[in-house]
C-alpha positions as CSV (number, residue, x, y, z in Angstrom):
1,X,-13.0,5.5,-31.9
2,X,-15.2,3.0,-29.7
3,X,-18.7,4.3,-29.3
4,X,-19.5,5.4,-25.6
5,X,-21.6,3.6,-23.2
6,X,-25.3,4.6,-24.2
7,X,-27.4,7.2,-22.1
8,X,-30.9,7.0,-23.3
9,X,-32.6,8.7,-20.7
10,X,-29.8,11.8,-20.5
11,X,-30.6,11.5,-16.8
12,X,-26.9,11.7,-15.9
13,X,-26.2,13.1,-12.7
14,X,-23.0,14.8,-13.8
15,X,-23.8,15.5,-17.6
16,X,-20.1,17.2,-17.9
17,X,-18.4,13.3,-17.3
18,X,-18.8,12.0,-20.7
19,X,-19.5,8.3,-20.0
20,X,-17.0,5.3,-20.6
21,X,-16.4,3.3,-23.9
22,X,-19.1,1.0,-24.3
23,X,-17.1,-2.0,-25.3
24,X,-13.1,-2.8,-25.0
25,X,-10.6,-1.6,-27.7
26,X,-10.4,-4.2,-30.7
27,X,-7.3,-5.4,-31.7
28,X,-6.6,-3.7,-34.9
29,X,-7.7,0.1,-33.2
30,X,-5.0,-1.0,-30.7
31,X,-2.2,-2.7,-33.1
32,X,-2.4,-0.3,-36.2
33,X,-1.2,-1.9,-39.2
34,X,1.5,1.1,-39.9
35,X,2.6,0.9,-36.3
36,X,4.4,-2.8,-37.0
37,X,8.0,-2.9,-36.5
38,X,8.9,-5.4,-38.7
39,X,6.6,-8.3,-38.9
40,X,6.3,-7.0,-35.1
41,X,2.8,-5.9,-34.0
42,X,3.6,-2.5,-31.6
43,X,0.2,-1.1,-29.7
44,X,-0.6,2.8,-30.7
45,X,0.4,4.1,-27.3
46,X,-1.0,7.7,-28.3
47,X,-4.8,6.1,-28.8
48,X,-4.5,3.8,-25.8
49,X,-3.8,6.2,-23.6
50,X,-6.7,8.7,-24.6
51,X,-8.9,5.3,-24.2
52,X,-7.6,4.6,-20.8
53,X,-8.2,8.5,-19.9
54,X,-12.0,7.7,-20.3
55,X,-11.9,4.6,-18.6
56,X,-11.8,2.4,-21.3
57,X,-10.6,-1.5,-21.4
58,X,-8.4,-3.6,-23.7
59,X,-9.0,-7.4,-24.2
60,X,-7.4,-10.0,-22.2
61,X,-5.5,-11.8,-25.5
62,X,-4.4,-8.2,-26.3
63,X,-3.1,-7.6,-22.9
64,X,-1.2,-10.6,-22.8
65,X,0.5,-9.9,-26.3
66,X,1.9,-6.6,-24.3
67,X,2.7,-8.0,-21.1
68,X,4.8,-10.8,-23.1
69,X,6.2,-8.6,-25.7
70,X,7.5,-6.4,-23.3
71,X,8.9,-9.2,-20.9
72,X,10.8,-10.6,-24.0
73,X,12.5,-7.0,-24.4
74,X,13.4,-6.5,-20.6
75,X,14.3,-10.1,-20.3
76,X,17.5,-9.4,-22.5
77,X,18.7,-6.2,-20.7
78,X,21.6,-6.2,-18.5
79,X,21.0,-5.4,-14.6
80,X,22.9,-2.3,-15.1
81,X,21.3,-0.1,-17.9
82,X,23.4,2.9,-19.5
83,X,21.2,5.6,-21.0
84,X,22.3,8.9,-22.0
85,X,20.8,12.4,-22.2
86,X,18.6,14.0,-22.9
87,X,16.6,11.9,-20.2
88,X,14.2,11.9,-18.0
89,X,14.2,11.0,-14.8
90,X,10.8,9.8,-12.4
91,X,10.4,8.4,-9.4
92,X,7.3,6.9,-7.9
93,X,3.6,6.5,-9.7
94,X,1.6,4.3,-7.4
95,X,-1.3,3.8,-9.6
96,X,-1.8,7.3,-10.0
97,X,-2.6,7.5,-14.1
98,X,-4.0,10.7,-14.5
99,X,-0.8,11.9,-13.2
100,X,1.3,10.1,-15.6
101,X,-0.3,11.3,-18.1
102,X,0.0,14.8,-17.0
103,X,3.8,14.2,-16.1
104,X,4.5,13.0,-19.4
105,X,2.7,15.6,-21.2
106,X,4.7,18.4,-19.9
107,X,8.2,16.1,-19.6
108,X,8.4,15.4,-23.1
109,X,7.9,13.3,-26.1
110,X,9.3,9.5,-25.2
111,X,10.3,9.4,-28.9
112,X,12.9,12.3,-28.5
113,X,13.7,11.3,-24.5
114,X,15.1,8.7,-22.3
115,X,13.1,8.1,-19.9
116,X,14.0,6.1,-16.8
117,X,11.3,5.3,-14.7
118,X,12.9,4.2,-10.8
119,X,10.4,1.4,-10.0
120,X,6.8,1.5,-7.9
121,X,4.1,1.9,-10.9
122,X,1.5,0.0,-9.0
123,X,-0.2,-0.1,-5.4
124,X,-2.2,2.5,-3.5
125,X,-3.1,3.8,-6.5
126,X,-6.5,3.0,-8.1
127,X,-5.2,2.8,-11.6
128,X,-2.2,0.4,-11.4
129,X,-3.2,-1.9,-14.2
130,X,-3.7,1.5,-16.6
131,X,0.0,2.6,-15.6
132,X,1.2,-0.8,-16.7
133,X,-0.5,-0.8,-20.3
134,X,0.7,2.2,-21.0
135,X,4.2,2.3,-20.1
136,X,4.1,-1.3,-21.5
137,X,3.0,-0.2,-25.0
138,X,5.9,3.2,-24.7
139,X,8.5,0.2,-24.0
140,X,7.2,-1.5,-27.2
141,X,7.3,1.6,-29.4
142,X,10.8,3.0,-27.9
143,X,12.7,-0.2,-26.4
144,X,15.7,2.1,-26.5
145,X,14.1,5.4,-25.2
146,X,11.7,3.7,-22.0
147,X,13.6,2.4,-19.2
148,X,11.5,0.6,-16.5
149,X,13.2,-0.4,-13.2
150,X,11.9,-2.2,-10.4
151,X,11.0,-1.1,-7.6
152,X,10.1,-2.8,-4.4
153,X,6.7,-3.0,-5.0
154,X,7.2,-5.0,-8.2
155,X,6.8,-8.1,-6.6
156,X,4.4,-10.7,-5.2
157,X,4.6,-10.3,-1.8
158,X,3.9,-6.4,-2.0
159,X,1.3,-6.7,-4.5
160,X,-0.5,-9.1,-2.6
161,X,-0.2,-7.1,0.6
162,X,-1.7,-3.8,-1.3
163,X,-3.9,-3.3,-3.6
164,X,-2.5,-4.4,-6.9
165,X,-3.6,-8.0,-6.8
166,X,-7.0,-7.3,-5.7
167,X,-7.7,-4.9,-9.2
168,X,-5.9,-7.2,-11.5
169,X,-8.5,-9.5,-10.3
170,X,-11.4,-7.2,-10.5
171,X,-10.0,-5.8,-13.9
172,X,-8.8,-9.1,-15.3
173,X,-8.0,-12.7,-13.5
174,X,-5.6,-14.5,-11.7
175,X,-3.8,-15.7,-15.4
176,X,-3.2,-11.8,-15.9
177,X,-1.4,-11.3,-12.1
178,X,0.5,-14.3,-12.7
179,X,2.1,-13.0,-16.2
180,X,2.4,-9.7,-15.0
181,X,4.5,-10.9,-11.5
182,X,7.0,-12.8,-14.4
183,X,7.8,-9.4,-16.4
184,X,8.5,-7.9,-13.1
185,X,10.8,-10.6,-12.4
186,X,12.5,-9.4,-15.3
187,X,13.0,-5.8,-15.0
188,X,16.3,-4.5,-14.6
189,X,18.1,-2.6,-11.1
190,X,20.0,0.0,-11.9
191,X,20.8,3.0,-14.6
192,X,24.1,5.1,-15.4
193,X,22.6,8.2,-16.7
194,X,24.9,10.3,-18.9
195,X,28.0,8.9,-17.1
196,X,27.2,10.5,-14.2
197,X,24.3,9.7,-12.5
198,X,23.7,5.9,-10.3
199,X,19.8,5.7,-10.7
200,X,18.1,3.0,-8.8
201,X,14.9,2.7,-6.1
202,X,16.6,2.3,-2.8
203,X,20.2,2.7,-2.8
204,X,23.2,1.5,-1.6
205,X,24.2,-1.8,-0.1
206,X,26.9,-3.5,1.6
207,X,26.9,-6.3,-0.7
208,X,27.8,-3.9,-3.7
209,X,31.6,-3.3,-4.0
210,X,31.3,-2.0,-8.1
211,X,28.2,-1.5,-10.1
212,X,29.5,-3.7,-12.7
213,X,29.0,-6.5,-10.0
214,X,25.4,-6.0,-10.1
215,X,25.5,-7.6,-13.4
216,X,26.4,-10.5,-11.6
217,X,23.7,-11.1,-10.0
218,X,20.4,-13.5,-10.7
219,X,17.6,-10.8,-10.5
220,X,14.6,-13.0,-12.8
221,X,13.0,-13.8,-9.3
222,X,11.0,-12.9,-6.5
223,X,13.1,-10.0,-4.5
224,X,14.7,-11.7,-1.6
225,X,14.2,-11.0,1.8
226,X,17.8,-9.8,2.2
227,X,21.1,-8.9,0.6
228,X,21.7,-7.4,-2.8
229,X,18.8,-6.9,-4.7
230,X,16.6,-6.6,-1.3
231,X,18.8,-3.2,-0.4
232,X,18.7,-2.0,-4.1
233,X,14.8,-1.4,-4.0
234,X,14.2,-1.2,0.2
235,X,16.9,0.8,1.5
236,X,17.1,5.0,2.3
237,X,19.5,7.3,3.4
238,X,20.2,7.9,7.1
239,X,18.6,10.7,8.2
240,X,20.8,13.7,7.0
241,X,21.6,15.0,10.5
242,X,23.7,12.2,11.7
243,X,24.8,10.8,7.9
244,X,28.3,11.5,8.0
245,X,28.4,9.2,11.4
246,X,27.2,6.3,10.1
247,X,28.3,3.8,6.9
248,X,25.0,1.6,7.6
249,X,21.6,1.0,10.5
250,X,19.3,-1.1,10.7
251,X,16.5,-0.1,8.9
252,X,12.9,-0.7,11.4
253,X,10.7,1.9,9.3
254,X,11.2,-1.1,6.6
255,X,11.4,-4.3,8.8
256,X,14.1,-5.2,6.4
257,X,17.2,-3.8,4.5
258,X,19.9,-1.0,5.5
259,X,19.9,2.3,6.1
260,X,23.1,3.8,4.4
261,X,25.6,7.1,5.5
262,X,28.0,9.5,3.5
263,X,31.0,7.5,3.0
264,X,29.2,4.2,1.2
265,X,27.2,6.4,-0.7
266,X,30.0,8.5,-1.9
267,X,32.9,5.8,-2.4
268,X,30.7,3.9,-4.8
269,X,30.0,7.3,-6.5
270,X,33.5,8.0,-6.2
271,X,35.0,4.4,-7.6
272,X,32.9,4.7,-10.1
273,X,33.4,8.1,-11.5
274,X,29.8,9.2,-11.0
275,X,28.4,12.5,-9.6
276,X,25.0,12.1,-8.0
277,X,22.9,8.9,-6.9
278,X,19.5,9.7,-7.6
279,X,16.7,7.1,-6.0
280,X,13.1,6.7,-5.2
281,X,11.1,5.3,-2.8
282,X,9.9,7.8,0.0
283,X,7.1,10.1,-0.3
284,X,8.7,14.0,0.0
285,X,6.6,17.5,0.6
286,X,8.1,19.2,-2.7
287,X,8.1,15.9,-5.0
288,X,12.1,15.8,-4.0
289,X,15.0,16.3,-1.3
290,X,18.5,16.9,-1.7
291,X,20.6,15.1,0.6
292,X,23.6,17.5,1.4
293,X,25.8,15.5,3.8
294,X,29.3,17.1,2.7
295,X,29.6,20.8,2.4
296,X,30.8,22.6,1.0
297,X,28.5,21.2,-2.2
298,X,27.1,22.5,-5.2
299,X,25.2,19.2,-5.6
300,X,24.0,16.8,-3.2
301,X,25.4,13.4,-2.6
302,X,21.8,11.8,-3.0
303,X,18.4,13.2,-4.5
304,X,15.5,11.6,-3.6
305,X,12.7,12.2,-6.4
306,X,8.8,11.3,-6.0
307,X,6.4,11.4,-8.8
308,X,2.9,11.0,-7.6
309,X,1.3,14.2,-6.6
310,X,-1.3,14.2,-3.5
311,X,-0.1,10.7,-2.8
312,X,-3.0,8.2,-2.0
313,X,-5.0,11.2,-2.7
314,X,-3.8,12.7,1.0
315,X,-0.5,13.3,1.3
316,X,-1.4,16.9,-0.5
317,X,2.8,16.8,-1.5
318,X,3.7,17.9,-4.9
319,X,5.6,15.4,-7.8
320,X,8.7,15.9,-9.3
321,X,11.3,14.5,-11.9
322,X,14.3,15.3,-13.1
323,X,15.3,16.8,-16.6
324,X,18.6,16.4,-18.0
325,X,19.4,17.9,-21.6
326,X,23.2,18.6,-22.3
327,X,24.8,19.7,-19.1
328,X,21.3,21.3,-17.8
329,X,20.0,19.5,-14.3
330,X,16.6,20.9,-13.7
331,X,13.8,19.4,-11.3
332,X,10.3,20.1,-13.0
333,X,7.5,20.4,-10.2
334,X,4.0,18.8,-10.9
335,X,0.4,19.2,-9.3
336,X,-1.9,16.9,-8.7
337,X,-5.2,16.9,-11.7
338,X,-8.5,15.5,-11.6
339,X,-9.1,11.7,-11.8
340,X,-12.2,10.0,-11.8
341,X,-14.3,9.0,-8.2
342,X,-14.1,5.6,-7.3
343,X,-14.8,3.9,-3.7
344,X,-12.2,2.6,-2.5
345,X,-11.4,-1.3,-2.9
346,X,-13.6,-1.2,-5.7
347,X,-16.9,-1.3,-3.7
348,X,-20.3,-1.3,-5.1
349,X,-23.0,0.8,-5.0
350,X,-25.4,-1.3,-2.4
351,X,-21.8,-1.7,-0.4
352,X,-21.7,1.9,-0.2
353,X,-25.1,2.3,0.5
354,X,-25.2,0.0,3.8
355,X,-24.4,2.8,6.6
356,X,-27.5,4.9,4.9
357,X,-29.8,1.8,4.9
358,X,-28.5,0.4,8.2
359,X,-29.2,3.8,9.8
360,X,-32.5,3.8,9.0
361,X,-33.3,0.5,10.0
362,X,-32.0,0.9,13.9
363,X,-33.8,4.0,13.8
364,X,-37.0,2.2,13.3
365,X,-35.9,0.1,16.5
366,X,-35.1,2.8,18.7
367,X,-38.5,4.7,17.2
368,X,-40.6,1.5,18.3
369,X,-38.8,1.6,22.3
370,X,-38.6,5.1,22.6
371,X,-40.4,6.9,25.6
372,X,-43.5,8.4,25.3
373,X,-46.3,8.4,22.2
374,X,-46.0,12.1,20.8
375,X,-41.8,12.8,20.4
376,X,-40.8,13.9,17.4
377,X,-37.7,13.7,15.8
378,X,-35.8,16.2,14.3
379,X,-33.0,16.0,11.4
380,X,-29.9,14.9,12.6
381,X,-31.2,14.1,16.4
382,X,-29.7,10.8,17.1
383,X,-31.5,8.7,19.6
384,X,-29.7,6.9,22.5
385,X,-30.1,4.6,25.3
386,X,-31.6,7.0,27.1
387,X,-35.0,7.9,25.1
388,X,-35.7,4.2,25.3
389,X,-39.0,3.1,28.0
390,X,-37.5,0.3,29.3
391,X,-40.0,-0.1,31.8
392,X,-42.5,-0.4,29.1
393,X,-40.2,-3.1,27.9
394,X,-39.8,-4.7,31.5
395,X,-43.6,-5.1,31.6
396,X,-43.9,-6.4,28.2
397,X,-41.9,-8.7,29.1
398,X,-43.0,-9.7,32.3
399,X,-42.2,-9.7,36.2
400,X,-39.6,-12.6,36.9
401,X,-37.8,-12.5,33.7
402,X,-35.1,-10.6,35.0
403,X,-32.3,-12.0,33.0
404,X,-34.2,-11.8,30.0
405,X,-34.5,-8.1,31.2
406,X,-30.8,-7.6,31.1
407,X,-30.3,-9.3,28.3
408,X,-32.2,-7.2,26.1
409,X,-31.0,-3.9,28.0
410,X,-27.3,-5.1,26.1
411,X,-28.6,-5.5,23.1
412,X,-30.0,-2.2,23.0
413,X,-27.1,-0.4,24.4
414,X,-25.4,-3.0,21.3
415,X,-28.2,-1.4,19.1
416,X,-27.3,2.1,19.9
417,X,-23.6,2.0,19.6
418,X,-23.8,0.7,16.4
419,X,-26.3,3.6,15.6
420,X,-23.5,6.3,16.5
421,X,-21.1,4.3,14.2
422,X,-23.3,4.0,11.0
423,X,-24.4,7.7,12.0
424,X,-20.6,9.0,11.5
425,X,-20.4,6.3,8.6
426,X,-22.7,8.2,7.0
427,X,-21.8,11.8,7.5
428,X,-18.2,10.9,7.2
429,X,-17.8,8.8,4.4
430,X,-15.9,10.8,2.5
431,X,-13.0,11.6,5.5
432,X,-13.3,7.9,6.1
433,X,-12.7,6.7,2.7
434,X,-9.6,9.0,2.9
435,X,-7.9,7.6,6.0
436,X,-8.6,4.2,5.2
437,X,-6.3,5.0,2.1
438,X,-3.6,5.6,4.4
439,X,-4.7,3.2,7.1
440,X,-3.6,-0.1,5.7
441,X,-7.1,-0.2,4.5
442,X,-9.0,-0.3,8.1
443,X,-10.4,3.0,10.2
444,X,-8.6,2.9,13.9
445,X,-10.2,1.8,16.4
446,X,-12.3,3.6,18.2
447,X,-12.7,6.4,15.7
448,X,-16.2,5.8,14.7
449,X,-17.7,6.3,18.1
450,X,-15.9,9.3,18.6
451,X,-17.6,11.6,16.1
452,X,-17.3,14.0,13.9
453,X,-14.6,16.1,15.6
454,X,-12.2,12.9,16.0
455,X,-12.8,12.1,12.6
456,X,-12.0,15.4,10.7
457,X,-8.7,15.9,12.6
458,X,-7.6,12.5,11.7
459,X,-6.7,13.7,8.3
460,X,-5.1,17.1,7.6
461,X,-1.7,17.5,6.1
462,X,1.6,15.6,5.0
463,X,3.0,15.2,8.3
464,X,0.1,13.5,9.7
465,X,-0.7,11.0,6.6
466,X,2.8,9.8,6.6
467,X,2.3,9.4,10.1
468,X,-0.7,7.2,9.5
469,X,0.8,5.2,6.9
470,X,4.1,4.3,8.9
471,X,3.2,1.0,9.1
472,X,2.6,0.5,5.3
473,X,6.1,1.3,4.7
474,X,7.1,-2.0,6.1
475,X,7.9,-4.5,4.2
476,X,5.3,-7.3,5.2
477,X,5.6,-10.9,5.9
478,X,4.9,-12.5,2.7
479,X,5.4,-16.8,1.6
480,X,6.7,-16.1,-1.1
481,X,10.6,-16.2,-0.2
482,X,12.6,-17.1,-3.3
483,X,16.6,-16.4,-2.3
């Protein structure tokens, strides 16, 4: 095991965190010599996963050996995978490794499963890039028992968008993002699970007449901006209440793809002799809905399924996927666990530390104008335009200077607003972090001068995060158009 990061002083704040491994895994730790299949090196996915649990890093070169291995093995599967029970079946991770490892933990062993993983393993998240290496290095051990389809977040334009790009960068380089946006090129659509169930991201489109026709199709590319593989990984069901009305919408929550009804849905499942399309792609309360459009039913037409728990650390939903051993269909509930603290977009310390620092200096300012010689100030008083003299500051700076007068006035009132805001910086920082995580990365306007009560009812529950992340669910305008 790699030695731990040294604490010589055991001053640690939080003595209970073990600290991480002082220097990356070496190569022959992570490619054991009885792990080779054939001449084949395979990484120990067991060991790698307990070093990325304590935050531990893997070399560049090594990285790459995965990252190509595992392109070379996706690059020769069809678009249209067949897998059989027993399997399971899990929706989105976003980044969210602690989970995975919890979810896979009490799923099952992925030497004695299928598992088919629907696409969106990275963004939001802080922990895309340990998602990646360690589904990477279960496809290497188990080619024929890890399934990884893409979702619509395997691509360039989303990743630059979010937050993927940015950590590969921090984590690794540009050479790493660019390797990494190739495999996903090469990830297959779509899964027949146990002759009965169509498993994909999105869903249904009008450009697919049979599923075999999806082998057809080109997918080693960027996802286009329409058409087949667009509507595979963007599209969702019409909302249930008016499904049966409607074959296909337009889709605005996405800015592109469909929205798709009862009859498409269920002729493809029909002409096709399957059962049940199960897809991804939308955050849901109880990790999953079941999309009854035709009742009588004893199953759904569609299921959507979602596998990351407390989604951008907010969304306070549960995760779930689904289990299927013989003629058994169970959904398995998860929880959210413990991860690791980190600020968001992987800010420093002195970054963090600004609003803290920044208070005290205008305080100092507003100390040196403020009325009268003897006023003290207590905790948490915050001092405004009002305790300033500014006819001391008119005489100091003499009769006549009127604009000069004025102009100063501003920059006080300039001086105090930004004191409110660093103020609420400071003694929200921890509500802030969380709606900028569901903000597109920004705090709305306006919110810092408001104060605390505007700022604690801007996040609650599940109806109100999805409400501030609306806009993320769009697909964004992106250069990278490749039809």
């Amino acid at each position: 095991m790699e030695p731990l990061l040294p604490d010589p002083k055991k001053d640690r704040m939080v003595n209970t965190v073990l600290p991480p491994p002082q220097y990356p895994l070496t190569h022959n730790l992570l490619f054991p010599e009885n792990k080779r299949i054939g001449k084949q090196e395979v990484p120990d996915w067991n060991f790698l996963k307990d070093h990325l649990l304590k935050e531990g890093r893997i070399h560049k070169k090594d990285l790459i050996q995965i990252i190509n291995d595992v392109t070379e093995i996706m690059k020769k599967e069809p678009n249209v995978l067949t897998v059989d029970e027993p399997a399971v079946i899990v929706g989105d991770i976003h980044g969210q490794y602690y989970d995975l490892v919890h979810l896979l933990d009490k799923a099952g062993d992925p030497s004695t499963l299928n598992y088919v993983f629907l696409g969106d393993y990275v963004d939001r998240g802080i922990y895309s890039m340990e998602c990646l290496m360690l589904l990477f290095a279960i496809k290497l051990n188990y080619p024929g028992h890890c399934f990884l389809l893409r979702g619509n977040h395997e691509c360039r334009g989303i990743t630059e968008h979010f937050t993927f790009r940015a950590e590969v960068l921090e984590k690794f380089d540009i050479d790493v993002y660019e390797l990494i946006m190739q495999c996903f090129d090469t990830m297959p659509l779509i899964a027949v699970v146990n002759q009965q169930y169509l498993c994909m991201h999105g869903g249904v489109s009008p450009h697919m007449k049979t599923i075999e026709s999806v082998n057809d199709v080109n997918r080693f590319s960027e996802i286009p901006l329409e058409g087949l593989i667009c509507d595979i990984v963007w599209a969702d069901p019409i909302d249930d209440e008016i499904a049966d009305k409607y074959e296909y919408a337009d889709n605005p929550e996405r800015a592109c793809s469909v929205k798709y009804g009862l009859d498409p849905a269920k002729k493809l499942l029909d002409d096709n002799d399957l059962t049940l399309l199960v897809r991804a792609h939308q955050v849901q309360v109880q990790g999953y809905k079941m999309h009854y459009w035709e009742k009588p039913q004893s199953l759904p037409t569609v299921i959507t399924i979602f596998s990351a728990p407390n989604y951008c650390d907010c969304y306070k939903n549960k995760a779930a996927v689904i289990k299927l051993e013989g003629e058994n269909f169970s959904i398995k509930n998860y929880e959210e666990v413990p991860h690791p603290y980190h600020l968001p977009g992987g800010i420093n310390l002195f970054q963090f530390s600004m609003p803290y620092l920044a208070d005290k200096v205008l305080d100092m300012l507003f100390h040196i104008l403020k009325k009268g010689d003897n006023i003290e100030q207590n905790d948490g008083y915050v001092m405004e335009e009002d305790d300033v003299d500014f006819n001391r500051l008119l005489a100091a700076i003499g009769p006549g200077n009127t604009n000069d007068a004025a102009v100063m006035k501003n920059k006080i009132n300039a001086v105090s607003r930004m004191r409110r805001m660093y103020k609420n910086l400071k003694e929200n920082h921890d509500i802030l972090l969380q709606i900028k995580m569901v903000n597109d990365g920004r705090i709305p306007r306006g919110l810092l001068l408001d104060g605390k009560p505007a700022i604690r009812n801007a996040v609650k529950e599940f109806d109100l995060a999805s409400q501030l992340d609306k806009e993320n669910e769009k697909r964004p305008p992106h250069k990278h158009m490749n039809q």
